[in-house]
C-alpha positions as CSV (number, residue, x, y, z in Angstrom):
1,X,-151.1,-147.3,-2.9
2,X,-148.5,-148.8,-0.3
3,X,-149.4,-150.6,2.7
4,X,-148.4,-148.3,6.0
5,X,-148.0,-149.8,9.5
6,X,-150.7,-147.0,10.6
7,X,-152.9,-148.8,8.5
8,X,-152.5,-152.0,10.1
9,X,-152.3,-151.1,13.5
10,X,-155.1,-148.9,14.6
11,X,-157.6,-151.6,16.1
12,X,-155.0,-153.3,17.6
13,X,-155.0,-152.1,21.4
14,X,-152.0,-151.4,23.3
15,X,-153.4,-152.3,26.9
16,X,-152.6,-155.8,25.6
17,X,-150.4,-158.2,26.7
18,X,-147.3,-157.8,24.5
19,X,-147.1,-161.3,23.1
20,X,-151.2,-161.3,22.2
21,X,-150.4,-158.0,20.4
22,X,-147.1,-159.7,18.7
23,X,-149.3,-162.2,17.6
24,X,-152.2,-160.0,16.3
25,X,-149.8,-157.4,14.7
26,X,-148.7,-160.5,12.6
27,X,-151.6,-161.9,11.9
28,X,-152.8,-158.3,10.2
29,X,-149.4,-157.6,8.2
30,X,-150.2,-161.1,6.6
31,X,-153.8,-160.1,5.9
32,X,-151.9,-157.9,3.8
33,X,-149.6,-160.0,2.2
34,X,-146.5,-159.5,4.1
35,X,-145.7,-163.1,5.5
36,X,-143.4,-165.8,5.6
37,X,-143.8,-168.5,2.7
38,X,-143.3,-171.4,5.3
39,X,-141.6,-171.9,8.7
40,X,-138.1,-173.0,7.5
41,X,-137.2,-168.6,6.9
42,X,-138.8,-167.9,10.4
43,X,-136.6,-170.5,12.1
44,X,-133.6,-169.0,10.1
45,X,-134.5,-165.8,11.1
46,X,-135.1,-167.2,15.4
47,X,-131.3,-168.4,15.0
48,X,-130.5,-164.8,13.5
49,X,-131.8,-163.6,16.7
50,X,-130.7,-165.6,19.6
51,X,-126.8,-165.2,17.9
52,X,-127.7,-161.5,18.1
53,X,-128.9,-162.0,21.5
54,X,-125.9,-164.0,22.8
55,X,-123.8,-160.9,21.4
56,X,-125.8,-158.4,23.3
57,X,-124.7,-160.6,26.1
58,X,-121.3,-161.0,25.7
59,X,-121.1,-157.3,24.8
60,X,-122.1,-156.1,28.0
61,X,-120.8,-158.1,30.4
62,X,-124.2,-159.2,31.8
63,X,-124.3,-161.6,34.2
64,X,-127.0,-163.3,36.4
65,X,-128.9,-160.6,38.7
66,X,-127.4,-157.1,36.7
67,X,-130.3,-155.5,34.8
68,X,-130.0,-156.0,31.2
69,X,-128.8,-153.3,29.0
70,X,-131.0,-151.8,26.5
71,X,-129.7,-154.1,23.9
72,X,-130.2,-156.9,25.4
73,X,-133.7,-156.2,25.8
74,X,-134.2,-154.9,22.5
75,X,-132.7,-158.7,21.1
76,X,-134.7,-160.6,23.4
77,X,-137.8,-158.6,22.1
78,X,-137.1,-159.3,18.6
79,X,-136.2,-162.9,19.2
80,X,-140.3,-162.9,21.2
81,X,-141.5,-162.0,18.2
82,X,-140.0,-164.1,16.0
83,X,-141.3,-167.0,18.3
84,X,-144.7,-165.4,18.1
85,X,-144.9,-165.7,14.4
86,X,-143.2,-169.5,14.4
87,X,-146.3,-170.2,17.0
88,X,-148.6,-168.6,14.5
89,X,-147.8,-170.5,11.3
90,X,-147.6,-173.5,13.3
91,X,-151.1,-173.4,14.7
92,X,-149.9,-172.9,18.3
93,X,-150.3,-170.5,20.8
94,X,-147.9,-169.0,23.1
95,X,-150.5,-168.6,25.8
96,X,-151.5,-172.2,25.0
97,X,-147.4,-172.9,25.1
98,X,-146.4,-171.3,28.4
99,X,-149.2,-173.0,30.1
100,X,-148.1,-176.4,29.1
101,X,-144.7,-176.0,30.0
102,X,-145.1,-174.3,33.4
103,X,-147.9,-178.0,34.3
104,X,-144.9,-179.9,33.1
105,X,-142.3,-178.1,34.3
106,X,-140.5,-179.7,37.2
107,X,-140.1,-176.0,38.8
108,X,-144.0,-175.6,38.8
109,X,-144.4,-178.5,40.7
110,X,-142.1,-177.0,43.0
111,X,-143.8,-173.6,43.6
């Protein structure tokens, strides 16, 4: 018997934060065997998706201030995830991640 995203999926709520639900969709499909065998395939795969993202990009003309088109959005999702799973494998956490960066980050100081 196959393993079906419906499977996976049911406990995992929707009310949460996208990221945390990136993160704990990824964590289940692994329970189940689907995973990466090491980080060097899920940076691969991050390069994959900021070239597609820059395409999006350059496709549509966007520039600073214009809503992004549905691609782009679609790309930048895929590219979240992606950096969800690299945070995974490597321990991290992107909560733990954006914190970090926004003390350090000359702009915080700022605001």
């Amino acid at each position: 018997m196959g393993c079906t995203w419906g499977r996976i999926t049911p406990d995992v709520p929707l009310a949460i934060p996208a990221l945390m639900r990136a993160v704990k969709l990824q964590k289940r499909t692994a329970e189940v065997g689907f995973d990466w065998p090491s980080l060097a395939p899920v940076f691969a795969k991050a390069e994959e998706e900021i070239a597609e993202l820059k395409a999006a990009i350059d496709s549509s003309g966007n520039d600073a201030g214009k809503p992004p088109a549905k691609e782009i959005g679609e790309e930048f999702g895929d590219l979240l995830f992606v950096m969800a799973n690299i945070a995974r494998i490597s321990g991290s956490t992107l909560k733990r991640a954006c914190a970090t960066q926004m003390r350090n980050s000359p702009a915080a100081s700022r605001a």
